[in-house]
N, C-alpha and C positions, 0 to 999 in steps of 0.2 A: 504494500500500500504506500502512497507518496501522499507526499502531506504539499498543502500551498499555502500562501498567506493572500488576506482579505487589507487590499491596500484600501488607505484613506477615503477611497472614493469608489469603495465596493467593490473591484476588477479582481479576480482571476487570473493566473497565467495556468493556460491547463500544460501539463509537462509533455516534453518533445514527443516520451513513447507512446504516451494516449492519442496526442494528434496524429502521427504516423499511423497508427494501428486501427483508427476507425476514418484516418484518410480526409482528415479536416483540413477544410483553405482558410487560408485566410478574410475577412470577410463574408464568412456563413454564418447561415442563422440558424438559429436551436432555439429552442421549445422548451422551459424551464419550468420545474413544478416540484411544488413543496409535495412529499409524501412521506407518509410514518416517521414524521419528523428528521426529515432530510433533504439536501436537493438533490435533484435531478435533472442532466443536460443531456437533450436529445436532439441528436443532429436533424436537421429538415434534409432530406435529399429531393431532388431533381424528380419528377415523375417519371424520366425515361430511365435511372437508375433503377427504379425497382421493375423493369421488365424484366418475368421472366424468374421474378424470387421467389415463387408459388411452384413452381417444375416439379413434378413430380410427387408433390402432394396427395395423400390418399384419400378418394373419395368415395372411396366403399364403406360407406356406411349404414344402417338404416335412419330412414328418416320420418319423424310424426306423422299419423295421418296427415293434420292439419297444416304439413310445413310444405304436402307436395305442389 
């Protein structure tokens, strides 16, 4: 776990291996939200980035009468 500090004026620097590792630029926006008393920073991606994240998904399932 890597620890940050909360400058003067609220900011964050998120550390090199986290930006690398979920592939942040510079300039992106994230979706931040308090839960079970914590934050949480979730990247926005591009719509044409999630083409395609669904592959293979299994859809055999059964389903409600009333969901056909």
């Amino acid at each position: 776990m890597q620890t940050v500090t909360v400058s003067p004026k609220f900011q964050v620097v998120i550390p090199k291996t986290i930006r690398e590792s979920l592939k942040l630029k510079a300039g992106q926006k994230m979706s931040v939200l308090e839960y079970d008393g914590r934050i949480e920073m979730i990247p926005d991606r591009e719509i044409a980035e999630l083409r395609g994240f669904l592959k293979g998904i299994n859809t055999d399932f059964e389903r409600d009468a009333d969901r056909l």
